[in-house]
N, C-alpha and C positions, 0 to 999 in steps of 0.2 A: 485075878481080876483087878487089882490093884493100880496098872493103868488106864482103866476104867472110874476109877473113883470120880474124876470130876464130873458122869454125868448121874453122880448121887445127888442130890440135893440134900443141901442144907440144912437141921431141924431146922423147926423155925420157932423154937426156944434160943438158937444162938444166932439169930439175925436181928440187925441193928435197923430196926425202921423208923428210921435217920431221914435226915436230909442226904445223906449221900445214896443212899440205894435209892432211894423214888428218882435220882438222877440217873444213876443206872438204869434204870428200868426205861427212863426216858429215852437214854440216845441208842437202847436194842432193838425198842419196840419202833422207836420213827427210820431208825436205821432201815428195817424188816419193811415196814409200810414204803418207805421210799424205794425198794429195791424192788420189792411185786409194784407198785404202780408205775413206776418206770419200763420194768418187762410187760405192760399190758398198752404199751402205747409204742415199744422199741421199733418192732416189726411192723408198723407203717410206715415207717420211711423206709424201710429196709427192705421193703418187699420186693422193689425192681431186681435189688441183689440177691435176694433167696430166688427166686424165681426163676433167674438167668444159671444160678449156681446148679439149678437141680435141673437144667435143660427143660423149661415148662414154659408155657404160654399162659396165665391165668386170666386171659381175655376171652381165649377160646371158649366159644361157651359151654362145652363139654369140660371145663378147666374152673366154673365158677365156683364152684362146692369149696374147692380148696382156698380160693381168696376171701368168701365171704367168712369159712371157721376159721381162716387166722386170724382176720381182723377183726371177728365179734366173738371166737365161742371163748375167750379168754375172760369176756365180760358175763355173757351165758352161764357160765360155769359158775364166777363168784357169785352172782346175783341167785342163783338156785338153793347154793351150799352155806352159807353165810349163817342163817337163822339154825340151822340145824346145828353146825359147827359151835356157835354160840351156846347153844343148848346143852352140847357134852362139856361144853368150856363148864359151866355151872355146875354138872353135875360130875366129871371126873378128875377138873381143875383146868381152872384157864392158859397158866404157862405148860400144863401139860401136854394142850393141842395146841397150841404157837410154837412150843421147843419141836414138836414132829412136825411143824408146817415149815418151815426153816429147814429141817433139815428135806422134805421132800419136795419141798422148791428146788434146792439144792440138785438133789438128785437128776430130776428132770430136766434142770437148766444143763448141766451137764450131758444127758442123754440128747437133748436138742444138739448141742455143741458139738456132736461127732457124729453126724447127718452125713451118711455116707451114699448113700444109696441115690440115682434121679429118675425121672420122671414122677409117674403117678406115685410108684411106690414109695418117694420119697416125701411127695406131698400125703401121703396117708400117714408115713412116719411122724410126721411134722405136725399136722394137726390132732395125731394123738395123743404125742408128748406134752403139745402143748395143752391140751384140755386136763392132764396129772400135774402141769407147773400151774394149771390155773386153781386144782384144787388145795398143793399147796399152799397156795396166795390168802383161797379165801381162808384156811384154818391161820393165817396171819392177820387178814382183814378182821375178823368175827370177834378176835381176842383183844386186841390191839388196845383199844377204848377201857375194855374192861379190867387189862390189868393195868393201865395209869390209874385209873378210875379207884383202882383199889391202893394203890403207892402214894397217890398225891391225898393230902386233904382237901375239902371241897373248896375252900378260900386260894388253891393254888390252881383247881383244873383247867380254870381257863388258858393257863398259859402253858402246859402239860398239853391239854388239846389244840391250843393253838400251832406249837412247834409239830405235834405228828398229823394236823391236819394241812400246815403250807406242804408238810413232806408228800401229803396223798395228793395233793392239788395241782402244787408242781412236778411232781415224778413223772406226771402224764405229758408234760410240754419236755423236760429234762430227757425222757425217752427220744422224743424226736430228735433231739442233737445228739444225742448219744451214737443212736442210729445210723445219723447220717455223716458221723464221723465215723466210725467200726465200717459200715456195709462194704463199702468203695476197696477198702481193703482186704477182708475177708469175711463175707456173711454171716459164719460162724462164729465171728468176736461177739457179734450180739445176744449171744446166748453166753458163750462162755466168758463173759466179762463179771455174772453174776455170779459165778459158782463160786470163787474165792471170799466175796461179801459173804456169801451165803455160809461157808464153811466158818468161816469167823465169828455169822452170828447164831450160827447152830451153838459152836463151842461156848461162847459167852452168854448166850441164854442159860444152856444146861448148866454154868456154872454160877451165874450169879441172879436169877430169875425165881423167885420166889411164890407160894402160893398164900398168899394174901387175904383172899377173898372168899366169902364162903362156898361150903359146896355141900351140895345135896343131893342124895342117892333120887332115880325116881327113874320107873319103866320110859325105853325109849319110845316115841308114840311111830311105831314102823307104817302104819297105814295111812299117816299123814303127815309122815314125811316122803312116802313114795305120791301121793296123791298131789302134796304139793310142788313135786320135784315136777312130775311128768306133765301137770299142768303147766307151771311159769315158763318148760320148756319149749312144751309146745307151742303157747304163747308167743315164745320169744322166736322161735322157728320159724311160727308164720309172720311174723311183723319181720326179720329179718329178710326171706326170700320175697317180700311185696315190694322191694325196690328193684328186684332183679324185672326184665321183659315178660311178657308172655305173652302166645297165641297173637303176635302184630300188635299187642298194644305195648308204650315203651314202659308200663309199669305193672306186679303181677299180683295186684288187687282184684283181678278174676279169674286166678287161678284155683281150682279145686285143693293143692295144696295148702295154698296161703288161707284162703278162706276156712276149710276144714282145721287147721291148726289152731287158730284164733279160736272157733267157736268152741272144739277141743278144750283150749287152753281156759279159755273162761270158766266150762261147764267144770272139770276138774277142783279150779278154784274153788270156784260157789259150793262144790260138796263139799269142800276142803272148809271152809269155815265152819259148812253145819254140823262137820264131825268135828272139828274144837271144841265148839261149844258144847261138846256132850261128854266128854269125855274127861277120866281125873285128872291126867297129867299130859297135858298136849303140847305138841313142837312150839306152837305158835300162841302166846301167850296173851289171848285177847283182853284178858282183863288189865295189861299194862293199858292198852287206849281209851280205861278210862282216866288216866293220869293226864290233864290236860295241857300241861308242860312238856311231856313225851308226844300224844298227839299232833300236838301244833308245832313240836320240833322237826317230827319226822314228815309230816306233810308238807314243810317247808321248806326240807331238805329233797324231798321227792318232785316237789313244783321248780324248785332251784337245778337240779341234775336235771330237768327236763328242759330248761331253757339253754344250758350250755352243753348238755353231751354231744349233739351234732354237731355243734359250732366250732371246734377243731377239725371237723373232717373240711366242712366248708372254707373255712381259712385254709388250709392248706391248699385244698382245690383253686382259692382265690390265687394265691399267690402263685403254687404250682403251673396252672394253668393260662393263667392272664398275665400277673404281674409282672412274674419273674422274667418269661419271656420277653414280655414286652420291652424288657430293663437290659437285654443281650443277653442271657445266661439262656445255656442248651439245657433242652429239656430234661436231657440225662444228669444234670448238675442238679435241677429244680428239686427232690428230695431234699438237700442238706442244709442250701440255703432257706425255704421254708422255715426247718427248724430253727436256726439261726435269726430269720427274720422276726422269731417268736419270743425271743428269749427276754423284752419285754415286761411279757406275761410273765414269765417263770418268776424275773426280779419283783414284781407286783406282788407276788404271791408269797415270795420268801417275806419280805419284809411283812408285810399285812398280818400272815399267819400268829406269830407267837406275840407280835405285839395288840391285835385285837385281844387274842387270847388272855395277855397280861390285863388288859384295861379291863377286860368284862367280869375279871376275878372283881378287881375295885369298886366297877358300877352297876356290875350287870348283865347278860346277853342280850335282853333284847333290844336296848338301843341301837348295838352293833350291827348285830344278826338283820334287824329290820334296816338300820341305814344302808348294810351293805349291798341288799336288794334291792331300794331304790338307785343305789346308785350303777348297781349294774344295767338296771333298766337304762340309766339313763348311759351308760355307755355302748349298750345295743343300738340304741337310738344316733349316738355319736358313728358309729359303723358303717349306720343307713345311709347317715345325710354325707359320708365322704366320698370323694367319687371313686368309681373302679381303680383308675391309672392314679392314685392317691401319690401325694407327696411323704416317704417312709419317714419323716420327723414324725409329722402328724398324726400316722399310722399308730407308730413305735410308742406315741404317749399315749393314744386309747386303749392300747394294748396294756400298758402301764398302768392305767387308770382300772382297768377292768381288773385285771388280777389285784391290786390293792383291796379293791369292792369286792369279788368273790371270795376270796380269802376272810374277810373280814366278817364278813355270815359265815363262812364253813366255822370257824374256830367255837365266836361264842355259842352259837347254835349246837354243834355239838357236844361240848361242856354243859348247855344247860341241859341236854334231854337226858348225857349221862349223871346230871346230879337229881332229875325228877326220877331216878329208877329204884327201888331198894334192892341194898346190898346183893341178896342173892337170884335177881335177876339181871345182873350188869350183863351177862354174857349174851343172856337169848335176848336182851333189849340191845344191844351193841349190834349185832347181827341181824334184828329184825331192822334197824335203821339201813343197816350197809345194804341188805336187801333192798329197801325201796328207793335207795339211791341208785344203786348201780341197773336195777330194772329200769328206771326211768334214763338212763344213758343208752340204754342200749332203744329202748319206746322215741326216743328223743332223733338217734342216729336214723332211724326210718321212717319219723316225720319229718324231719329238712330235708332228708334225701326228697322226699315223695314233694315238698313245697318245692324244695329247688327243680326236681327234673319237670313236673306241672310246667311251670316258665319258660324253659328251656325248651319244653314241646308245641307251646306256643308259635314257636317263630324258628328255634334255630334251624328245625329241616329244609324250610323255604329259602333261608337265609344261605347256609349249607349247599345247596341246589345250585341255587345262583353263583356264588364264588365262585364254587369246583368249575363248573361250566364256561363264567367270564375268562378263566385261566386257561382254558383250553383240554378241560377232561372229559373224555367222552359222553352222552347223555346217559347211556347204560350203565357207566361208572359211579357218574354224581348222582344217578338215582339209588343207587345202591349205595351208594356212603353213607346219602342222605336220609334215609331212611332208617340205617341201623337206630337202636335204641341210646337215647340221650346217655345213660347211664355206663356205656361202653367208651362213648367219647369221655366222658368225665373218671373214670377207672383209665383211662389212657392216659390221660395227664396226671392222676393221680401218682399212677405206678411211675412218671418221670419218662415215658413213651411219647414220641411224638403224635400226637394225635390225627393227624392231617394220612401221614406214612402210613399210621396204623388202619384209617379207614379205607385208603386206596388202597393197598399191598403193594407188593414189589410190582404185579401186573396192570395195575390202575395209573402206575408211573411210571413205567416203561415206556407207553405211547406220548410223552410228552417232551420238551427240548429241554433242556436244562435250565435256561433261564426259568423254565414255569415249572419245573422240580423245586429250584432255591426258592420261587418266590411261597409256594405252596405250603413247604417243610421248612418256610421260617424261621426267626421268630416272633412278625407281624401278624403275618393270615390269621392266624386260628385264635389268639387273644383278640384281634379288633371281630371277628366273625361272633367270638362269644361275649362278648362282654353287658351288652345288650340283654339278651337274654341272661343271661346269669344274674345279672343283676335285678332283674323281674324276681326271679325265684327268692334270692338273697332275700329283699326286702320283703317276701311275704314269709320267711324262715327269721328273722328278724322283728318283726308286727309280732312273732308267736310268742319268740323267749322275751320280748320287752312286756308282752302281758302275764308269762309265767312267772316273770318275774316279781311285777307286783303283787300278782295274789301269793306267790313265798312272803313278799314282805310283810300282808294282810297276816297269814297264819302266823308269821312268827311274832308278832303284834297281839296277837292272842293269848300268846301263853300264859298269862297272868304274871302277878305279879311274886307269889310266893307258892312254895308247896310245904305241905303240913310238916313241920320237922318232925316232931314223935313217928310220923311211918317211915321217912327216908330215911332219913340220916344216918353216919354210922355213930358207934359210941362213942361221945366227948367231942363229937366235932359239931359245926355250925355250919347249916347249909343254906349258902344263897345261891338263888337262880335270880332276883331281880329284884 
């Protein structure tokens, strides 16, 4: 077993905790963080190309199952497993379940990567694998925090957390270009582009990842971790399929699915709490919230991911759908460029991340954390007031602006909640945060959706009606386009599908002359047709995260000002939060 040795670990009588390991440990663990939050956003731009690749429709609506688990259950998954994952980090070792999350990222990214099979059975392959790379991820996500948290001293985490939280921030915009650079040429780069990272930082985990932190044997609480798995699921299940159709209304908030999942998914919850509190050693570590530095971090970070997690789907639909057209680029291009038109944000976020992080070691987090929340407000605000057919300088610097602002809350804000935690709760407190974050992206994706298509149903089928018919499409045709679900048009331009083509088919164009096929299947019609409404929707999806934004600012304003050092702290160090 000998060439085996390196995935021994180290005593840790002969480890040097140094300034060089807590760097190590830095560039594995943002490494690991950058590569799952990148593969949790790749495959949205990428979808027109998986989709074509596997011979599938994911319009059809016997086909929506498959589009909505690629694009959410990847968030589903982390958002469920996170807390628990956390939990065995404490109690079996934290690099222990980050070195196996690494390498079963790995694995799975791989098993994606050689997707042989098409149709259905390939979309069941597909969003199988993908729900095993997302539990990879989370045993990445859950650890992550908690082993800088144990490598840095407190007078250093801000900038420890700063640098792996611009990685988490931007991985998700980095995915989009990624994407839509790989898909074009083969759909499969986008999975297998991460197995080599992945193998690299499997190997240099096992090899130089240490266990730090403490740990503590204690029964695992099975009854409430299944109670709270199959709640947030169900949960998330039905606030997921309530943006889909149902029964002729264009939203399916009265569907016995959606509805039954929800109240499901609550009732679960709320037992889920009262059996915590009764028990000795529970998943869910209620008595961290009474730590009011950890409270008002993670409420702030849960009202923060609620204002921006839709706000990429929307942008891209902006641009996908309105701009880019409008600007000559075919819709089948509009995936890439998106990304591209985003990159912006990415630059915002790189910069913001380690240098918030840096300053908030010197001053503080809650200056940061709370300036960077009014300032996102006020760059929601900046989004509102620009027009649809916006001028891309203008665009390009609130983009800029935004990502500096966000970034600049995620960094300190996270460093302070993990220095309000003691030692040996870093892992279920790291995990309990990534929970409420990542629920509120995925709560957030199904409220813009539900603000946006509201607007959109307002006006665009009258609107819709009208065109088709002034261009010469039959009344039985533009009544049937026109009435499809908002949602399907906007999943049409999403997936980089010309929208107009997709709502008539090959037989709604057929009866027409050419000149009013081009003028139709533009790239005018369907941006000036929606622009109007979308923009209704926009700005009441926009009113929502400019006010979740300041009540994050409110909570992180809360925190206080110190937390008792005798309970946190580790030994010989000095801990500030503020």
């Amino acid at each position: 077993m000998a060439s085996l040795s390196f995935l021994r670990p180290t005593p840790p009588s002969t480890l040097e905790t140094s300034s060089r390991y807590k760097w190590v440990a830095l560039a594995i663990v943002t490494t690991g963080m950058l590569m799952a939050t990148i593969d949790s956003s790749i495959v949205l731009i990428a979808m027109p190309a998986i989709f074509r690749g596997i011979g599938m429709d994911p319009l059809q609506p016997g086909n929506s199952f498959y589009l909505l688990w690629m694009m959410l259950g990847f968030l589903i998954v982390t958002s469920v497993l996170v807390v628990s994952l956390g939990r065995l980090g404490d109690m079996y070792g934290r690099v222990r379940i980050y070195n196996a999350g690494f390498a079963l990222f790995t694995l799975f990214s791989a098993a994606l990567s050689v997707t042989w099979m098409h149709g259905r059975a390939a979309g069941w392959w597909l969003v199988i694998m993908r729900l095993f790379q997302a539990l990879g991820a989370a045993m990445l996500m859950s650890n992550s925090s908690a082993i800088l948290t144990d490598a840095f001293p407190a007078h250093q985490r801000g900038l420890a957390m700063g640098a792996n939280q611009a990685a988490a921030f931007s991985g998700s915009f980095i995915g989009l270009i990624v994407g839509g650079l790989l898909a074009p040429f083969d759909w499969h780069l986008i999975f297998l582009v991460s197995v080599p990272v992945g193998i690299a930082g499997t190997y240099f985990g096992y090899r130089s990842l240490r266990e730090l932190g403490e740990r503590h044997r204690a029964r695992i609480d099975w009854w409430g971790n299944l109670t709270f798995a199959l709640g947030l699921v169900s949960l998330m299940v039905g606030l997921t399929y309530g943006i889909q159709s149902y029964g002729g209304h264009p939203m399916g908030w009265t569907s016995p699915l959606v509805r039954g999942g929800i109240v499901l998914g609550v009732t679960l919850l709320a037992v889920f709490v009262v059996m915590e509190r009764r028990i000795a050693e529970p998943m869910f570590r209620l008595p961290l919230l009474k730590i009011r530095a950890f409270t008002s971090g993670v409420a702030a970070s849960f009202l923060a991911a609620l204002s921006r997690g839709g706000l990429m789907f929307l942008l891209v639909i902006w641009l996908q759908g309105i701009w880019l057209p409008e600007h000559g680029y075919d819709f089948a291009r509009t995936p890439l460029w998106a990304g591209v038109a985003m990159i912006p944000l990415t630059v915002g976020m790189l910069i913001s991340g380690p240098l918030s992080g840096y300053l908030s070691d010197r001053f503080g987090p809650r200056p940061f954390a709370t300036g960077g929340m009014i300032g996102t407000a006020g760059c929601f605000l900046a989004l509102q007031l620009i027009p649809v057919d916006f001028s891309y300088p203008v665009f390009g610097l609130v983009l800029f602006l935004t990502g500096l602002c966000m970034a600049a809350f995620g960094s300190p804000n996270r460093a302070g909640v993990m220095n309000a935690l003691p030692p040996r709760e870093r892992g279920v407190g790291s995990g309990m945060y990534t929970t409420f974050q990542n629920s509120a992206q995925v709560f957030s994706i199904g409220l813009f959706f539900t603000l946006l298509i509201v607007g959109l149903s307002a006006s665009l089928s009258t609107q819709l009606d009208a065109g088709l018919l002034a261009h010469g499409v039959s009344p039985l045709d533009a009544a049937r386009a026109s009435h499809l679900p908002p949602i399907a048009t906007l999943f049409a331009a999403f997936l980089g599908v010309n929208p107009v083509a997709h709502l008539l088919g090959a037989h709604g164009l057929a009866s027409l002359t050419a000149a009013q096929r081009a003028t139709l299947t533009g790239h005018s019609f369907f941006p000036h047709l929606i622009q109007n409404s979308f923009h209704t929707g926009l700005r009441w999806a926009l009113d929502f995260a400019i006010g979740a934004s300041l009540l994050a600012a409110l909570a992180s304003w809360v925190r206080g000002e110190r937390v008792p050092l005798e309970e946190l702290s580790l030994p010989g160090e000095v801990l500030v939060t503020d």
